[in-house]
C-alpha positions as CSV (number, residue, x, y, z in Angstrom):
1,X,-35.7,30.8,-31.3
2,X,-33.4,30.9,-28.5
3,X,-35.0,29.0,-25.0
4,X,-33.1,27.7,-21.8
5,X,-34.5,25.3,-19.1
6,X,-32.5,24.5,-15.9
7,X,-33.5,21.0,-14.3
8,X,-33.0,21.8,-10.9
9,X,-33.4,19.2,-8.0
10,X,-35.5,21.7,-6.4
11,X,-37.6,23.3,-9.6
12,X,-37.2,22.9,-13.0
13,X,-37.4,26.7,-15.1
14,X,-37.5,27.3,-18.2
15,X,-37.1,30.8,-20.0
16,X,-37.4,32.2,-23.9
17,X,-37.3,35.7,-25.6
18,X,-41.6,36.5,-25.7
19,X,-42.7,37.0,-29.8
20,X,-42.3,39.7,-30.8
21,X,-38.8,40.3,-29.4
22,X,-39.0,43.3,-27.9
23,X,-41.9,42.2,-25.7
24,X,-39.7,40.7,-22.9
25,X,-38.7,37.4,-21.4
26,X,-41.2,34.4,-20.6
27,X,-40.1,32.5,-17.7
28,X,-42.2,29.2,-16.3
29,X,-41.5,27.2,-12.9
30,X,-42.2,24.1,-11.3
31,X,-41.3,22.0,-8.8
32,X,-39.4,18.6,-9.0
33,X,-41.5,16.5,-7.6
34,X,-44.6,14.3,-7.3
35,X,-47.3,12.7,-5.1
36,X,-48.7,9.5,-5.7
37,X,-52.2,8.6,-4.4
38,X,-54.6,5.9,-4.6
39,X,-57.0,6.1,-7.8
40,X,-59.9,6.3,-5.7
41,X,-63.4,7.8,-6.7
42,X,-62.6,10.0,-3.2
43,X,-59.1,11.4,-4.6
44,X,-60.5,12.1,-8.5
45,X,-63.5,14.0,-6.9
46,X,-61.5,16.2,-4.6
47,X,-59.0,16.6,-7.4
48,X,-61.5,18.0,-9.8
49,X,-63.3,20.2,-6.9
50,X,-59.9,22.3,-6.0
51,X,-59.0,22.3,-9.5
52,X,-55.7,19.8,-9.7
53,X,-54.3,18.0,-12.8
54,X,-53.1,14.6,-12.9
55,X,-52.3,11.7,-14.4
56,X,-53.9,8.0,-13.8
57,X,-53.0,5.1,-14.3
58,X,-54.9,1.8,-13.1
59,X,-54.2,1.6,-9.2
60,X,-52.5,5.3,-8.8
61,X,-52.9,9.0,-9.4
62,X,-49.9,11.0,-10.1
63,X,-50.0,14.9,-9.1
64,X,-46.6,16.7,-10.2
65,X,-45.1,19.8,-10.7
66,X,-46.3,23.0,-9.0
67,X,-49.7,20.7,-8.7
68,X,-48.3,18.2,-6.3
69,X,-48.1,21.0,-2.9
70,X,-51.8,21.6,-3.4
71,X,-52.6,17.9,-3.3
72,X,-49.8,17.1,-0.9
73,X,-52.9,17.2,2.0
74,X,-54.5,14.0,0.5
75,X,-51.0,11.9,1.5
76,X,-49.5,11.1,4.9
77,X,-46.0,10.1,2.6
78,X,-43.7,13.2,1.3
79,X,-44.1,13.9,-2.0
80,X,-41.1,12.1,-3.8
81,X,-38.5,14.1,-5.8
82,X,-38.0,13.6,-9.9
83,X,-34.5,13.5,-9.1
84,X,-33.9,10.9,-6.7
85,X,-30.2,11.5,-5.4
86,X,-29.9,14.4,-7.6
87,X,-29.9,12.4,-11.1
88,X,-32.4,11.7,-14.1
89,X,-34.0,8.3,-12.6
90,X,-33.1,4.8,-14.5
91,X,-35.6,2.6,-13.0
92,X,-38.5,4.9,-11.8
93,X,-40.8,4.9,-14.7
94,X,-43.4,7.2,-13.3
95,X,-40.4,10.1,-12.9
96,X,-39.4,9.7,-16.5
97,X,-42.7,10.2,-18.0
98,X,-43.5,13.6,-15.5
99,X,-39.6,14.7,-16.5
100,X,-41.1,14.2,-20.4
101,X,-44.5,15.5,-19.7
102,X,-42.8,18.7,-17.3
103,X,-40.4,19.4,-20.6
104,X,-43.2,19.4,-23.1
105,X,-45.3,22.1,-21.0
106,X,-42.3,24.5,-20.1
107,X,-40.7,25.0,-23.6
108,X,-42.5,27.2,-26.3
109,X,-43.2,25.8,-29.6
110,X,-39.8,26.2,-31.9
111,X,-40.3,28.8,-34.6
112,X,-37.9,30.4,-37.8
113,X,-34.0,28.9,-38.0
114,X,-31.4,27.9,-35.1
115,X,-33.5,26.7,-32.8
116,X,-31.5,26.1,-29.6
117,X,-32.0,25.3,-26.0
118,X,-29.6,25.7,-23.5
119,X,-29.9,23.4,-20.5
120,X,-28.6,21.9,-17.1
121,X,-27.6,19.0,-16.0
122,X,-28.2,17.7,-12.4
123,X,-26.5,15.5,-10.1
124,X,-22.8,14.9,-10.0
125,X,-22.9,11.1,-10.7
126,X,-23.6,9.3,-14.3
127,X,-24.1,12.5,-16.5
128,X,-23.7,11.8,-19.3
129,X,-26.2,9.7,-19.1
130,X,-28.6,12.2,-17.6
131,X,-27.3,14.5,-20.4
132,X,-28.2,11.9,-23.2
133,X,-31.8,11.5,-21.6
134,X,-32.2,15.2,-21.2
135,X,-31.0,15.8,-24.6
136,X,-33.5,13.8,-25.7
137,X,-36.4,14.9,-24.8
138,X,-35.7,18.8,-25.6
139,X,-35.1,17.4,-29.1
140,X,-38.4,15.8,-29.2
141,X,-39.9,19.1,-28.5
142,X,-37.9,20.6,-31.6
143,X,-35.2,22.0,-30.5
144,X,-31.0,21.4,-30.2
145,X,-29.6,21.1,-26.9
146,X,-26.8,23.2,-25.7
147,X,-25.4,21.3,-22.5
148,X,-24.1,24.2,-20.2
149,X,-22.6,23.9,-16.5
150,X,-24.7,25.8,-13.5
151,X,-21.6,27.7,-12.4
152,X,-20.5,28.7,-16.0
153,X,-24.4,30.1,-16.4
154,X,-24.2,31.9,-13.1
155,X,-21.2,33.4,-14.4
156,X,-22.6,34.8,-17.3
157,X,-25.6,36.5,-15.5
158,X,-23.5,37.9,-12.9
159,X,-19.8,38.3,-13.6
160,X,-19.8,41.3,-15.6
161,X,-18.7,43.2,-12.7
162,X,-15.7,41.3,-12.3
163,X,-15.3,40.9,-16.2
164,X,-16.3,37.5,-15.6
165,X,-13.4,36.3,-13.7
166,X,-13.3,34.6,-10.4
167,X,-15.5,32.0,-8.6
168,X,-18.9,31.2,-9.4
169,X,-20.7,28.8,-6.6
170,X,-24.3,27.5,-7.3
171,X,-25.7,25.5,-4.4
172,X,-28.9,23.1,-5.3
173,X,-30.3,21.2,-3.9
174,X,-28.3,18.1,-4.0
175,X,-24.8,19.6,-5.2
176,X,-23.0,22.5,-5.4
177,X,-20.6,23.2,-7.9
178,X,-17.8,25.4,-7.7
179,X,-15.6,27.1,-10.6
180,X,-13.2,29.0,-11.4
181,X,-13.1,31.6,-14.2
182,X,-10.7,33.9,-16.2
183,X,-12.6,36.2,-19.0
184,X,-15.6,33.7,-19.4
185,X,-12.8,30.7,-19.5
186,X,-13.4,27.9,-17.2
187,X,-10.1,27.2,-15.4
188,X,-11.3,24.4,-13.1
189,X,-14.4,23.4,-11.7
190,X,-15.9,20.9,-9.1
191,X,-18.8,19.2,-8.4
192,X,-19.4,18.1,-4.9
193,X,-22.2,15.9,-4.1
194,X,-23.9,17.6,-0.8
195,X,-26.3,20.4,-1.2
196,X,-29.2,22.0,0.8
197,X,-31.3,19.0,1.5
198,X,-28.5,17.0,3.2
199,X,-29.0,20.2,5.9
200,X,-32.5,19.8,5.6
201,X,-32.1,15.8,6.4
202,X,-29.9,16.0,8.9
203,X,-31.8,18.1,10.8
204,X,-35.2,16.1,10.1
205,X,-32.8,13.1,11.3
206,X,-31.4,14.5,14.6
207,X,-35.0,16.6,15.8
208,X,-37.1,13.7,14.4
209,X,-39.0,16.4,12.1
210,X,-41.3,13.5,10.9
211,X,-44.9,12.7,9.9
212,X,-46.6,9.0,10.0
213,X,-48.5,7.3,6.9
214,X,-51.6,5.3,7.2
215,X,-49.3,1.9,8.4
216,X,-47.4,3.9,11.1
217,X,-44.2,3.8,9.5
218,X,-42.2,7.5,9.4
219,X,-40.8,9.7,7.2
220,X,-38.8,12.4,7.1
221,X,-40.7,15.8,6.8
222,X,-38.2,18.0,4.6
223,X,-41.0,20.1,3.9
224,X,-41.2,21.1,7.3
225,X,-37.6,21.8,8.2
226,X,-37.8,23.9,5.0
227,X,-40.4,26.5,5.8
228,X,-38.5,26.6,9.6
229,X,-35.9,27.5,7.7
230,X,-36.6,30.1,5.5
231,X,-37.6,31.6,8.7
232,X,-36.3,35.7,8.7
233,X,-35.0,35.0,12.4
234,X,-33.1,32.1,11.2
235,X,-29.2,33.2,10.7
236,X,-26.4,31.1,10.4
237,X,-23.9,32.0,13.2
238,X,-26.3,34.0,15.9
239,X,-28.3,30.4,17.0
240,X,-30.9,31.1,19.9
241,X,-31.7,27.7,20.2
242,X,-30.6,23.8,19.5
243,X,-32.2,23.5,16.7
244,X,-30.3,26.6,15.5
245,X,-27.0,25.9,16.1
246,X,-27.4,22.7,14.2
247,X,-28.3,24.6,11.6
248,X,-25.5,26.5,11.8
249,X,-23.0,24.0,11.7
250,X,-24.4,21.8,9.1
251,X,-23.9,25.1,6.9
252,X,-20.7,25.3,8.2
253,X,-19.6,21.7,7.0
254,X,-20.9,22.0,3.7
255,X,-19.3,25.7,3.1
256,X,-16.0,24.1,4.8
257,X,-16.1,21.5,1.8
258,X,-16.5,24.5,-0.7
259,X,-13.4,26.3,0.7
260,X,-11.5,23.3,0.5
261,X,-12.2,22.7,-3.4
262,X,-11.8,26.8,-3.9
263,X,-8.4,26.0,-2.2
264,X,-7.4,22.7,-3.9
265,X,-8.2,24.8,-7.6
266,X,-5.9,28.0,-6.6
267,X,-3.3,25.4,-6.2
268,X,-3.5,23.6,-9.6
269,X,-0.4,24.5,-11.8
270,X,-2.3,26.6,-15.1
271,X,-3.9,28.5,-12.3
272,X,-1.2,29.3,-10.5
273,X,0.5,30.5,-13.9
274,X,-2.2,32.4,-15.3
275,X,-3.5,33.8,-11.6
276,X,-0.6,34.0,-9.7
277,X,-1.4,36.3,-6.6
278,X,-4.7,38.1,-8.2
279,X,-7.4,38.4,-5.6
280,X,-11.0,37.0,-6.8
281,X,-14.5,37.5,-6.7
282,X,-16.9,35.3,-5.7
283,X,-20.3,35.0,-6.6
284,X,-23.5,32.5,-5.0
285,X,-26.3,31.5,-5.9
286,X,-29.0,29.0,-4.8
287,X,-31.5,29.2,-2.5
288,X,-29.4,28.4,0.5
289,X,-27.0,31.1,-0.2
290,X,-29.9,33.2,0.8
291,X,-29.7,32.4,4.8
292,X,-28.6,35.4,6.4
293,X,-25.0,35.4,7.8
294,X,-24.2,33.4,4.2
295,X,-21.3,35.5,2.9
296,X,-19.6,36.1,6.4
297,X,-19.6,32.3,6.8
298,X,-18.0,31.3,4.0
299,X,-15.9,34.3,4.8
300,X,-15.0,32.2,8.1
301,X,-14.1,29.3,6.2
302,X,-11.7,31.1,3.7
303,X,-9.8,32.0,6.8
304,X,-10.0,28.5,8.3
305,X,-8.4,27.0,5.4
306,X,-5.7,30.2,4.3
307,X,-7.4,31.7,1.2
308,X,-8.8,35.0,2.8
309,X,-6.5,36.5,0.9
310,X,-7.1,35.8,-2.4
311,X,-10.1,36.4,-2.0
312,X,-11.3,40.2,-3.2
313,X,-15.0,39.6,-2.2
314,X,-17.9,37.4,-1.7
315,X,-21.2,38.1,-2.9
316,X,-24.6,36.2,-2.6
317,X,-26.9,37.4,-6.1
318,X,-30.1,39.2,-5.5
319,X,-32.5,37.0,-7.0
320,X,-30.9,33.3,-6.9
321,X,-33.9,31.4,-8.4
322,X,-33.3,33.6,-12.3
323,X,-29.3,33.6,-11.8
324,X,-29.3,30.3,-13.6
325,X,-32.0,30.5,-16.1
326,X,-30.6,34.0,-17.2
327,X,-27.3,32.9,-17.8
328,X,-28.3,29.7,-19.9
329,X,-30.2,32.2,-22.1
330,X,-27.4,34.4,-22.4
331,X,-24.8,30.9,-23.2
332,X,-27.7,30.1,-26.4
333,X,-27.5,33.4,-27.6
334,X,-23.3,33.8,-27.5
335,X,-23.6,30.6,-29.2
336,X,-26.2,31.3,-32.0
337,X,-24.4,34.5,-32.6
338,X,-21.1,32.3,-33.0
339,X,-22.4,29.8,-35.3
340,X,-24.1,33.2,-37.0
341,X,-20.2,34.9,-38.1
342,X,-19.1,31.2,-38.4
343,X,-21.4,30.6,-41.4
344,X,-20.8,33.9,-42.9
């Protein structure tokens, strides 16, 4: 059985060929995060009336995953993220056992021979220790890990067009990585560590989008600056107000980084040998490639830093929150077909 599951910041998805084959894909979502509340007779009631699972312990209650924006209500803190600063969590017990817990209910029971699962890693700091943890648990549920980048998976689901060569950028929540391809071959890649919620923090920061817990101490409220957001008026370089133009420019520095590491890998000696002056696609995906005016500001900062013109086009995918997901699929069953003419 082939099976993929991206651990996104944002959502965790996971995604296997429905039995029999021919009867499509299965694909499962949930968010990466979690509210903690007080195990009070109030909260368990309320819980049970609307309908919300959770997990107790003996002073807390724990409601994660797609569960934790219905209960969200019953808190005055944000719910807290599985990936705190983008990586599997060492000392936050509570987040390891819903990471566990998340992975057991999103992956299918393995069935028949070559039983792989191809998945993500987040966070651009201590990986391979994130990897080895990740690893883990999706052998516990019975199948082997396949380790594949986001950008290399993007690539897959959308570079056929291109004959899978040029850029691939995937912007999360907390990264976005950038790489270069020729055929399918990674010629160099980056991983820079800002993403869509250091927009969404700096403009809770500077508007003092907040909300107040029972002691009067403040927090951020991401949640907010996210649905004003994903506003349809909202576009990146026509702003109408303050609040807008912020926005705008806090897109622009974090596409400004992105040109600069597109620019810094068209420079590296094997690419300049193998692509010399060929003119590239670029494809995007995340959810914040989704704002309108995306593709004609990074266009604007190709020309700021002097790659306009190796660059053929620039293309933000249709549907960002399967671009991922697809292509991890589609890296297990390349590989289980390999391994498949290997052994015969």
């Amino acid at each position: 059985m082939i099976t993929a599951i991206d651990f996104g910041c944002f959502a965790i998805r996971s995604a296997w060929r429905a039995d029999p084959p021919n009867s499509g894909i299965m694909m499962h979502s949930a968010q990466s995060e979690y509210v903690v509340l007080p195990n009070i007779e109030q909260h368990r009631q309320l819980l049970d009336a609307h309908g919300i699972s959770r997990a107790e312990c003996e002073d807390s209650i724990v409601v994660y995953g797609n569960q934790a924006e219905r209960a969200r209500w019953l808190s005055r803190t944000p719910s807290a993220g599985i990936f705190n600063g983008g990586m599997v969590p060492v000392d936050d017990p509570p987040a390891r056992q819903i990471l566990d817990l998340l992975t057991a209910s999103m992956l299918p029971e393995p069935s028949g021979h070559g039983n792989l699962c191809a998945f993500t890693i987040p966070g651009s700091q201590r990986r391979n220790e994130s990897q080895e943890f990740l690893a883990r648990l999706i052998s516990m549920r019975g199948f082997e890990p396949l380790p594949v980048s986001a950008a290399d998976a993007a690539m897959l689901a959308e570079g056929s067009e291109s004959t899978f060569t040029g850029f691939a950028i995937v912007m999360g929540a907390e990264t976005t990585e950038v790489s270069l391809f020729r055929l399918g071959v990674t010629l160099a890649s980056n991983i820079l560590p800002v993403g869509a919620d250091w927009v969404d923090m700096e403009l809770a920061r500077q508007f003092k989008v907040q909300i107040w817990d029972e002691s009067g101490d403040a927090w951020l409220d991401l949640g907010a600056v996210r649905e004003w957001k994903h506003h349809p008026d909202r576009h990146l370089s026509s702003a109408s107000g303050g609040r807008e133009k912020v926005f705008g420019q806090l897109n622009s520095a974090v596409l400004a980084k992105v040109a600069q590491s597109i620019r810094q890998q068209l420079l590296l000696p094997d690419v300049q040998l193998i692509l010399p002056d060929d003119r590239l696609n670029v494809v995007c995906c995340g959810g914040a490639t989704q704002a309108a005016g995306f593709t004609s500001a990074l266009t604007g900062r190709f020309v700021d830093h002097d790659i306009a013109g190796r660059i053929q086009s620039v293309r933000a995918v249709d549907n960002p929150a399967q671009t991922v997901i697809r292509g991890l699929l589609i890296a297990a069953e390349l590989e289980s077909r390999r391994r498949t003419h290997a052994a015969a």
